[in-house]
Each structure stands twice: as C-alpha cells, then as structure tokens.
GUFI-895670 format. One record per atom (N, C-alpha, C): z, x, y. Coordinates in steps of 0.02 Angstrom, whole numbers, plus 50000, padded with zeros to 5 digits. Atoms other than C-alpha are relative to their C-alpha. Last residue first. Layout:
BEGIN
ZXY...
***
This chain:
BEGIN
500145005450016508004904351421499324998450013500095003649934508184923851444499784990949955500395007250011508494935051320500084997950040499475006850012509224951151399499384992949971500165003849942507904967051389500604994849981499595006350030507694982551304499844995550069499755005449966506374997851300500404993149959499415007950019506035011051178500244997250083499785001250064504605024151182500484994249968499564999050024504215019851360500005000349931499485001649994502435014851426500825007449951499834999750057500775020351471500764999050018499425002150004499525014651587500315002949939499925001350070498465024951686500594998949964499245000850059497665019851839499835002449947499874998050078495925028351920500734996949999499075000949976495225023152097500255001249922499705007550037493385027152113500735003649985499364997750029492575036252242500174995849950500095001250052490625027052280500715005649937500134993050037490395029952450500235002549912500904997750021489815013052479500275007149978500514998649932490735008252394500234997850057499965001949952492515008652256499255003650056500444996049967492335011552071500004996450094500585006849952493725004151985499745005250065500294998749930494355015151840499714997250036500425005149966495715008251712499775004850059500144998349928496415022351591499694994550038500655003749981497335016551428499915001750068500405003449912498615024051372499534998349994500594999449987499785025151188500025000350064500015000049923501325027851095499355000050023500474994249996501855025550913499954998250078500064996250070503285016550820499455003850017500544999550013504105007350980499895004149957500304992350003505865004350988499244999949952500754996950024506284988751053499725008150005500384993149963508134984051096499465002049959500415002849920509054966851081499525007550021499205001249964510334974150919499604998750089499165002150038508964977550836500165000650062499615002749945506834976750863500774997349971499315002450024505804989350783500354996250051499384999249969504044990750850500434998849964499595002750055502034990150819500585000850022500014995850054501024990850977500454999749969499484993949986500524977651084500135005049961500304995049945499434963351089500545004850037500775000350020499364953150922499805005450060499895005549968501384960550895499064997850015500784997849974501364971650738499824994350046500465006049956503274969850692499435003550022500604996749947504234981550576499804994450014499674994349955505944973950503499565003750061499894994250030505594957450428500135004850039500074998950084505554939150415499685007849988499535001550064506644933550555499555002749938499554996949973505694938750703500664999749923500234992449977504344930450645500445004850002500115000250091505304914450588499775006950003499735000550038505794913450771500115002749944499804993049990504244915950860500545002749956500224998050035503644901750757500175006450004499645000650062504964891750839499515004649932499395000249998504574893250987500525000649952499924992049990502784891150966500435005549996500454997550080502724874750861500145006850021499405000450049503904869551031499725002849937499334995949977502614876651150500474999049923499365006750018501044867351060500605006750017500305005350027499164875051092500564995250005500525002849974499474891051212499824992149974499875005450029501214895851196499514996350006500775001850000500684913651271500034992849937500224998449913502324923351332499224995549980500584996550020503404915851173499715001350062500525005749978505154915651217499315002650007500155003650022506394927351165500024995049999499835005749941506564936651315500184992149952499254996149958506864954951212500224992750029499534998350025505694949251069500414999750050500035006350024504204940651177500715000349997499595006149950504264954651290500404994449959499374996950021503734966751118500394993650065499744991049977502164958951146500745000149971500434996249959501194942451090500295007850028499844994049974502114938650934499665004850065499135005649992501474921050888500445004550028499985002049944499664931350945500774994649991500905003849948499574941750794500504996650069499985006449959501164942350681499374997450044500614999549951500784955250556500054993350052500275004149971502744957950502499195000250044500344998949950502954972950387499694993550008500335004549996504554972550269499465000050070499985004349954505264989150223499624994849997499244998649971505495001050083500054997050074499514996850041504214995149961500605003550019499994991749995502994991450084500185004449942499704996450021503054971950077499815007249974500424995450079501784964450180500825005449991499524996649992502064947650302500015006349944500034994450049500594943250372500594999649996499904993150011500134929150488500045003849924499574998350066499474913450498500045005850017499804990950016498974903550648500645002449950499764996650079498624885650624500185005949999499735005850042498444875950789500085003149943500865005350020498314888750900500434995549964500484999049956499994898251006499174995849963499945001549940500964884250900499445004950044500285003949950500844888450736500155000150052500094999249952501414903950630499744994950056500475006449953501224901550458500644998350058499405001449968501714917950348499724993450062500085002449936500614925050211500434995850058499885007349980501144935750104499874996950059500315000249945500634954050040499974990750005499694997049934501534962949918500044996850059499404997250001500104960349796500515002950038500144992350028498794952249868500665000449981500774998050004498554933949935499895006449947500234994850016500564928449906499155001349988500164994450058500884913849972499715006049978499664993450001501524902050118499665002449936499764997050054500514885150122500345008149994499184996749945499734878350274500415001049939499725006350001497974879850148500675003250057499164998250038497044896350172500224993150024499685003749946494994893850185500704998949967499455001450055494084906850099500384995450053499295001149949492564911550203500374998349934499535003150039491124919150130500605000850018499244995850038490054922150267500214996749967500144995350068488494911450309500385004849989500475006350042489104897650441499605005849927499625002750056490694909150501499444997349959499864993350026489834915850670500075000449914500794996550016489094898950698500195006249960500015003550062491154890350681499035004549978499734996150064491454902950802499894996649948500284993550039490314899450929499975001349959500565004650049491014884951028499615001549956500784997949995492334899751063499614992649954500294999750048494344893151041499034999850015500284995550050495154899451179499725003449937500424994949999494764889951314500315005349953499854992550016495454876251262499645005250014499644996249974495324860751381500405007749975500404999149963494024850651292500525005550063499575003849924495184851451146499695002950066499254996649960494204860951009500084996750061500055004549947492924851750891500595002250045500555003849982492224860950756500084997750030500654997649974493444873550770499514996150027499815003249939495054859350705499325006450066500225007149983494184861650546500105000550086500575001450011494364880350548499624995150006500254995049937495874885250624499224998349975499875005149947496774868950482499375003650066500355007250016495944879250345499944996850069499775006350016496704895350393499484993350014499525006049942495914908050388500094997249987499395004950020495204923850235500314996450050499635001449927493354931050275500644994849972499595006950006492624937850133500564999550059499285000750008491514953950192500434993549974499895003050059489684953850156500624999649997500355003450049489314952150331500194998449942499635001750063490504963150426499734997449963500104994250028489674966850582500225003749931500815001450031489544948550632499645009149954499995003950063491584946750627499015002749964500384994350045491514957950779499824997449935500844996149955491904942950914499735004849951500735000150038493304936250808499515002450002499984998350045495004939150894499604999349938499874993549998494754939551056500345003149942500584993949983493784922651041500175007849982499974999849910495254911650978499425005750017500665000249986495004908250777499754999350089500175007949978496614909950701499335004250023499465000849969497444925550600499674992250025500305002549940495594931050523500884996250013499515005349985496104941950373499944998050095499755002749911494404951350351500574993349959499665006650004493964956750148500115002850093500135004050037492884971050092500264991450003499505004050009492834982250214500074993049971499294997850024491784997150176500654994450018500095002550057490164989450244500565000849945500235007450036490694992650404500324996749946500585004549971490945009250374500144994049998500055008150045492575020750318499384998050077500335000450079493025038650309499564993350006499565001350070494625036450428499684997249948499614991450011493765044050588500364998949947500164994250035492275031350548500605006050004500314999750073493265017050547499925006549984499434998450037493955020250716499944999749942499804992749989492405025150804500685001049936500494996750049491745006650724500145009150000500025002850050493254999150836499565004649934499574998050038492875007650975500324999649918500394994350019491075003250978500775004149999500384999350056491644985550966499765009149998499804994350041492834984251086499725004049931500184991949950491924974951207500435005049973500524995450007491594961451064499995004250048500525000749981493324954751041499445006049995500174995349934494424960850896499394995450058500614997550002494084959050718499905001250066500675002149939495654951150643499405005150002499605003049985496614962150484499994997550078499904998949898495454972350437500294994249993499845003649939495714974850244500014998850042500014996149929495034986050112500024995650048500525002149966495404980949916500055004150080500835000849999495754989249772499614997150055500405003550056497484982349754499385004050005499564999350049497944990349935499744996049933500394994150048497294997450096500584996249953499264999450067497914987050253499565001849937500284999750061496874991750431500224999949954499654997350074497554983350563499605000349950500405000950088496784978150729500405004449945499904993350083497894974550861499524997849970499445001650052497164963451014500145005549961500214994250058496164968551152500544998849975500085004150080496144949751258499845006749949500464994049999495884958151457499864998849907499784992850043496604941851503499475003749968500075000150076495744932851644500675003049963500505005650008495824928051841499724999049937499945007449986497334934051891499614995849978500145000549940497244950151771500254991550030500455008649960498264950051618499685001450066500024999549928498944966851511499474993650017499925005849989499644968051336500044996450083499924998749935498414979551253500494993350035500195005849942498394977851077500035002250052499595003949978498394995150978499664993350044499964999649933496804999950897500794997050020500604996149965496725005650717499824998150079500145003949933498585003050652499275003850039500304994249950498465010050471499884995350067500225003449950499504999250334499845005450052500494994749943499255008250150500124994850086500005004249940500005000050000500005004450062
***
C-alpha cells in the first residue's frame, strides 16, 4: 500500500473565482494504480510532469476514484480513457440535471463520462480494495465519497472537498458547504473522526491533535501579474507554516 501526494491543493479564493487546484493522490496497491480525482484542466501539464517523475503514463492508471463531479475535479478525466472511473451513483444521476444555481457541477461532465467505464458506488460504506474504504461525505455535493485507507500503521483520510483545508479542522466548520450545510457539518465530523492523516481536497496532508495542525510536507506557489505599459510584473509567493493552530469557532 503506497499513497503518493502528486499535487498539493491550493487553498486560495480570488473575489471573483476560486483558483479550484485540488489534491491529487496517487494510491498503489492490489495490482492496481489509482488517481484519486483528476484535477481541473489548467493543471494538466503539471499533472502528466508528475506521473512521469514517478515512472508512470497516462495509460498507467488503471482505475480514477472520482470524489463528486464539481469541475475542479474532473477536467483531466479525458486523458485517461481506458481507466475505470469509480463515483458515486447519487454524483452521477443528480449530473444530468444540476440545480440551476450550481455552479459547480459542469453541464459537461456527464459527456466526459459517456464512453468510460464508470462503476457507479451505491451510498454504502465498503471496502473497494484491500485496506481501502469508502467513506460518504455529503453536503459540499450531493454524494461525495471519500477514502479512508488503512496503511498498516495508521489510518489515511482522503476527504476531498468535505475537508476543504486544514481551517476547516481548527474552526470546525466546513469553509465550502456548497450543496446542504447541515449534510456538511456533519460530514466534516465523521472525517475528522475516522482517522489520523487527513488529505484535505485543497491543502496539504496534516495531523490534527489536541486543536493543532501539523502539516506532513511543505510547499509554494508563485503568482506573477504582469503590470503595462511598461510591462514589470509583480511576483507573490505563498508558503505557509509547518504547524499551525486555531480555536474552533461556531
């Protein structure tokens, strides 16, 4: 049993979007080769960088665990082809017709899906792989499933978007209750309750005791905005703390 974090999330908002780079996870086990979502499509040539520095194509992943079906976490799906695509049932029906007020289910995604072999996961908890359980997560969508994967000396939560950052943990309260607050609220919950590592959908993995988050790897990200006419540009770069805390908050 193998889990390899290949992009961290990012967990940063403008006013007028989110920037939506989720975790991707690569899980190695039984025989098989796992991405775990797929990422929007402006990460795509990262994404394929990260494959290749760990051996692997494409065509090398034999199975996608699709979490729900919100744009910024599908967009690459088409570079996968013969892959088996594992979601939830409910993220699938409820596709074909998304609440004229979601924006974040893509009118798209059900196209993306129409010749892949999908597997459609009942709201049912169970074991997919050896080790490797699934965990149901509602509220930010209508079905979101997670991960929960036994290691052999810890329990590794894939939470996705029910876990949007480490915030979630310290304030606990979800920061992105997008479909049903109370489903959300309570999914955070169960999350938080069913094991020791966390893989939040947009942040990087973490321990969280006694109210304090200690992160398990470290990253940046550079933002450059090019400023005319003379054409300087303005450089941030973000990186955080190894461990941060926080008070829950109501």
């Amino acid at each position: 049993m193998k889990i390899d974090l290949l992009i961290p999330g990012l967990p940063a908002k403008a006013d007028h979007f989110l920037f939506g780079i989720c975790s991707l996870v690569l899980i190695r086990t039984a025989g098989r080769t796992i991405l775990f979502d797929t990422g929007p499509f402006r990460i795509r040539p990262t994404l394929i960088k990260a494959l290749r520095q760990r051996g692997l194509a494409p065509a090398d992943i034999d199975t996608i665990f699709l979490t729900h079906l919100h744009w910024d976490h599908v967009e690459n799906l088409d570079i996968f082809p013969d892959a088996e695509v594992l979601t939830p049932r409910s993220e699938f029906e409820y596709a074909a017709a998304p609440r004229p007020n979601d924006w974040g289910t893509p009118p798209y995604v059900r196209e993306i899906l129409r010749n892949m072999r999908v597997t459609l996961l009942p709201e049912l908890e169970q074991e997919i792989f050896p080790g490797i359980r699934t965990l149901l997560l509602p509220g930010h969508s209508i079905g979101l499933q997670g991960l929960v994967i036994d290691t052999g000396e810890e329990r590794a939560v894939l939470a996705s978007d029910a876990l949007w950052s480490a915030r979630d943990a310290t304030r606990a309260v979800p920061d992105v209750a997008f479909f049903d607050p109370a489903r959300a609220q309570a999914s955070l919950e169960r999350a938080l309750a069913a094991g020791e590592v966390f893989y939040p959908g947009h942040d990087r993995p973490f321990r969280f005791k006694d109210g304090k988050v200690q992160y398990l790897t470290q990253y940046r990200y550079e933002l450059s905005f090019p400023f005319q006419p003379l054409g300087q540009s303005f450089g941030i770069g973000i990186s955080t703390a190894q461990t941060m805390s926080g008070e829950k908050r109501p």
